[in-house]
Biotite code that builds the C-alpha atoms (Angstrom):
import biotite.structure as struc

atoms = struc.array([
    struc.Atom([-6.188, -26.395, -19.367], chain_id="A", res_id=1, res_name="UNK", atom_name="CA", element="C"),
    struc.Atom([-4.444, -23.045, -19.026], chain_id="A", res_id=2, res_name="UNK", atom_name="CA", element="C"),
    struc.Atom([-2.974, -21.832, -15.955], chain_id="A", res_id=3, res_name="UNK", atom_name="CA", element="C"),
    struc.Atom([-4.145, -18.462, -14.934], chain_id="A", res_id=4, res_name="UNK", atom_name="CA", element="C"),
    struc.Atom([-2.857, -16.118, -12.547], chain_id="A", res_id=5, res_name="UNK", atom_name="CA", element="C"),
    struc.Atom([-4.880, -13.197, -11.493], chain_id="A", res_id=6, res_name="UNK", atom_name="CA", element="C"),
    struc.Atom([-2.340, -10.938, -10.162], chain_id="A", res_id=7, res_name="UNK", atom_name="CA", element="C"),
    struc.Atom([-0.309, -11.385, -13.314], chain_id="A", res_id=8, res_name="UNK", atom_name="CA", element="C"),
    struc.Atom([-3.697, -10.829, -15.408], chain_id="A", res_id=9, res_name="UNK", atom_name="CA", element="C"),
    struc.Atom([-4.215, -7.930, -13.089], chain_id="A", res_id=10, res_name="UNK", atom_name="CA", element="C"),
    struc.Atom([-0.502, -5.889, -13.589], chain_id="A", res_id=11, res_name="UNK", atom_name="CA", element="C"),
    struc.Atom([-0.955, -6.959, -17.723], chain_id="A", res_id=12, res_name="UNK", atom_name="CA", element="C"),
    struc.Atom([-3.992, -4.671, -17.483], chain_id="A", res_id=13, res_name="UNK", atom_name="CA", element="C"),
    struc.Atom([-2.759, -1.710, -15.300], chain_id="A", res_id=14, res_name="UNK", atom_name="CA", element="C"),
    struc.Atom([0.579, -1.649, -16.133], chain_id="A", res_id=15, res_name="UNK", atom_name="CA", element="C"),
    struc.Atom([2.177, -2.886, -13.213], chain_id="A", res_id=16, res_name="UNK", atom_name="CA", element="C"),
    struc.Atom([0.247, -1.193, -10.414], chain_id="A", res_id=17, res_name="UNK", atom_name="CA", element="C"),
    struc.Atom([-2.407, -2.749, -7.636], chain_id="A", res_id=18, res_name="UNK", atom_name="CA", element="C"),
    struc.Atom([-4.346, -0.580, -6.250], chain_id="A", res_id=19, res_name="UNK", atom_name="CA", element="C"),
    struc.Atom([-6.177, -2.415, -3.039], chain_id="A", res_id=20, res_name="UNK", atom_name="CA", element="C"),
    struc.Atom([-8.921, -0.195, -1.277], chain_id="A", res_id=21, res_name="UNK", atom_name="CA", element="C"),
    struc.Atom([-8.810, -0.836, 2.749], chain_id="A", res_id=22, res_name="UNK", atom_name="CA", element="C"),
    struc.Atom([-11.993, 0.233, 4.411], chain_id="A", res_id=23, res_name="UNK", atom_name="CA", element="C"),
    struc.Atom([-13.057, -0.398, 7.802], chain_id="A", res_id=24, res_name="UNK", atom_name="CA", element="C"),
    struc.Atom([-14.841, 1.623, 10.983], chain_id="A", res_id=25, res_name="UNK", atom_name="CA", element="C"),
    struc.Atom([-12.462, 4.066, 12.728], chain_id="A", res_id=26, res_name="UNK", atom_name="CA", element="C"),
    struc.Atom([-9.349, 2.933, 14.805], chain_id="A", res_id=27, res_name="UNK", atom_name="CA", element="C"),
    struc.Atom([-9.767, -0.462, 13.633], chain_id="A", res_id=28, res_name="UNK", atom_name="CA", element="C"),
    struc.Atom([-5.934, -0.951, 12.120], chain_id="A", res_id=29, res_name="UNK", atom_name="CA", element="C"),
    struc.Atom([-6.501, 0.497, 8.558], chain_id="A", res_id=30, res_name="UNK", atom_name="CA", element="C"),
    struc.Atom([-3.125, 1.905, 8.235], chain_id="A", res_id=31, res_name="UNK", atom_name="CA", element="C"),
    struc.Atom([-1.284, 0.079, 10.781], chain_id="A", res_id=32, res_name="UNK", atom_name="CA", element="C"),
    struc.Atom([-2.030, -3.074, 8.275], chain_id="A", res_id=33, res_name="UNK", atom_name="CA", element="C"),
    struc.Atom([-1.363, -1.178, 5.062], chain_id="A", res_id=34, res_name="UNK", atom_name="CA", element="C"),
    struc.Atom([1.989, 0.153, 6.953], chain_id="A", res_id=35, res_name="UNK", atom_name="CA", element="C"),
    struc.Atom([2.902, -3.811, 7.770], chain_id="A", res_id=36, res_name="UNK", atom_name="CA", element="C"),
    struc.Atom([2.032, -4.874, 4.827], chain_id="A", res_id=37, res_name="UNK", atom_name="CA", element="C"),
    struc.Atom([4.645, -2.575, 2.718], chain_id="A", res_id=38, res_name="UNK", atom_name="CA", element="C"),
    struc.Atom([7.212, -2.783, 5.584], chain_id="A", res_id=39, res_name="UNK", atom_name="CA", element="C"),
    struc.Atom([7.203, -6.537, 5.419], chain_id="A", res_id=40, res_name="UNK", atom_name="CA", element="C"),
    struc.Atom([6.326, -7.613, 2.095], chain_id="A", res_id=41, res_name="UNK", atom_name="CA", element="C"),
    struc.Atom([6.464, -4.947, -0.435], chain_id="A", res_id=42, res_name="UNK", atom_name="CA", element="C"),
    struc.Atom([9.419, -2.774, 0.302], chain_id="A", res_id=43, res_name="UNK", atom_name="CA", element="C"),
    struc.Atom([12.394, -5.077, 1.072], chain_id="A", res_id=44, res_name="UNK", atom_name="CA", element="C"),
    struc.Atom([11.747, -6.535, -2.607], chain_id="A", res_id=45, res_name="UNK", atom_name="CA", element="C"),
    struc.Atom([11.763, -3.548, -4.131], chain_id="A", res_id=46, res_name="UNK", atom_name="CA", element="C"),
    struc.Atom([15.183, -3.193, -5.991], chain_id="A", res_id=47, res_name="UNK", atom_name="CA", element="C"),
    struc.Atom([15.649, 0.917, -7.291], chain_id="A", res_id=48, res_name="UNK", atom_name="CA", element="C"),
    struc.Atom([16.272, 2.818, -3.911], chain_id="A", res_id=49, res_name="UNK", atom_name="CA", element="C"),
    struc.Atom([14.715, 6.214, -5.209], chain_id="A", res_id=50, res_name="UNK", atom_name="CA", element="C"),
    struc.Atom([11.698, 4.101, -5.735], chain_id="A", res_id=51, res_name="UNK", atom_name="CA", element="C"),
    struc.Atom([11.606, 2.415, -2.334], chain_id="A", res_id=52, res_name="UNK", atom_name="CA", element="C"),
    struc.Atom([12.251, 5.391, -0.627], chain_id="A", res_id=53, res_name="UNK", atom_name="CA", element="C"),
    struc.Atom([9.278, 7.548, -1.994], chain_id="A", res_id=54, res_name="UNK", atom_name="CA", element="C"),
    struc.Atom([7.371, 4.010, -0.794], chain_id="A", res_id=55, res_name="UNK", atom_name="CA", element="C"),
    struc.Atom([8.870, 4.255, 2.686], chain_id="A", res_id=56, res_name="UNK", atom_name="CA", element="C"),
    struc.Atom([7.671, 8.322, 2.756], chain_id="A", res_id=57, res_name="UNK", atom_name="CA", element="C"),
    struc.Atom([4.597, 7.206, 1.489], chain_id="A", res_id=58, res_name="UNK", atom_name="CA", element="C"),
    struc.Atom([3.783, 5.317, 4.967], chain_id="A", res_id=59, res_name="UNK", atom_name="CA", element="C"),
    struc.Atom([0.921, 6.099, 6.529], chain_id="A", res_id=60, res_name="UNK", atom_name="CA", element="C"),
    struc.Atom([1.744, 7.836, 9.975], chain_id="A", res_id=61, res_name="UNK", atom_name="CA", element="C"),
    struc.Atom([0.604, 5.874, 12.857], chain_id="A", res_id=62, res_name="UNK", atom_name="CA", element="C"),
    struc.Atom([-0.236, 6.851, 16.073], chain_id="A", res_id=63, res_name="UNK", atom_name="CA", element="C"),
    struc.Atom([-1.342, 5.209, 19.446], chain_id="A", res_id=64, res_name="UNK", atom_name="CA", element="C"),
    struc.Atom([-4.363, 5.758, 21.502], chain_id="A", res_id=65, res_name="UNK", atom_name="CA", element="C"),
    struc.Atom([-6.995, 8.273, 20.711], chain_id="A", res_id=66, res_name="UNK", atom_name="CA", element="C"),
    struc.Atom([-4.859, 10.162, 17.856], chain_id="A", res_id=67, res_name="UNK", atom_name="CA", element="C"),
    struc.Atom([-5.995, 9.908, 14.732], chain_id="A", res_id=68, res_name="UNK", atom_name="CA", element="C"),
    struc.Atom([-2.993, 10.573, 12.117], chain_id="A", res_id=69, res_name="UNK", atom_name="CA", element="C"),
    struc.Atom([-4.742, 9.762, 9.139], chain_id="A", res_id=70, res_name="UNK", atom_name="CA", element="C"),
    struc.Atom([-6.620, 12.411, 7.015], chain_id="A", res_id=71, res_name="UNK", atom_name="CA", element="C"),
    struc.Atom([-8.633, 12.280, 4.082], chain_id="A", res_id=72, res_name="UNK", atom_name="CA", element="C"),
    struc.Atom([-6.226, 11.126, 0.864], chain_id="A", res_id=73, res_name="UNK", atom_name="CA", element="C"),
    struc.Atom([-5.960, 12.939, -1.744], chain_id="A", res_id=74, res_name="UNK", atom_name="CA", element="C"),
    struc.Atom([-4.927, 12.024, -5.481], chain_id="A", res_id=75, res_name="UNK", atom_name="CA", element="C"),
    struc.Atom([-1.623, 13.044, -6.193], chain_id="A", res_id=76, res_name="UNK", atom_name="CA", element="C"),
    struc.Atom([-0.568, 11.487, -9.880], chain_id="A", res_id=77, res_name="UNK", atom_name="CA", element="C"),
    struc.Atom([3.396, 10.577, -9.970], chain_id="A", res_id=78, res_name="UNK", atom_name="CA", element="C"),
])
């Protein structure tokens, strides 16, 4: 039987990129996680430093208590 990996499968069909939707009630940690996420898993493999520093500027901004930072995103194509 043959082996399949979906994330492989997955950057086959759209060249490369993931694109993961986060949705959840307000204040809940939306971009805090996305922010984590990248900081701990995505950018330190990255290996072309233009690249990982358009990631790093591409952090949502966080902020703590009753601020919300976040605003509605908008499609910007690279």
């Amino acid at each position: 039987m043959e082996k399949q990996n979906v994330f492989e499968h997955i950057a086959e069909r759209t060249g490369g990129d993931i694109y993961i939707g986060v949705v959840g009630p307000v204040r809940t940690g939306k971009s805090t996680f996305i922010k984590k996420m990248m900081e701990l898993a995505l950018i330190p493999h990255m290996k072309n430093a233009a690249e990982k520093e358009r990631a790093q500027d591409e952090l949502p901004q966080s902020a703590a208590g009753r601020t919300i930072m976040t605003t509605e995103p908008k499609f910007i194509p690279n």
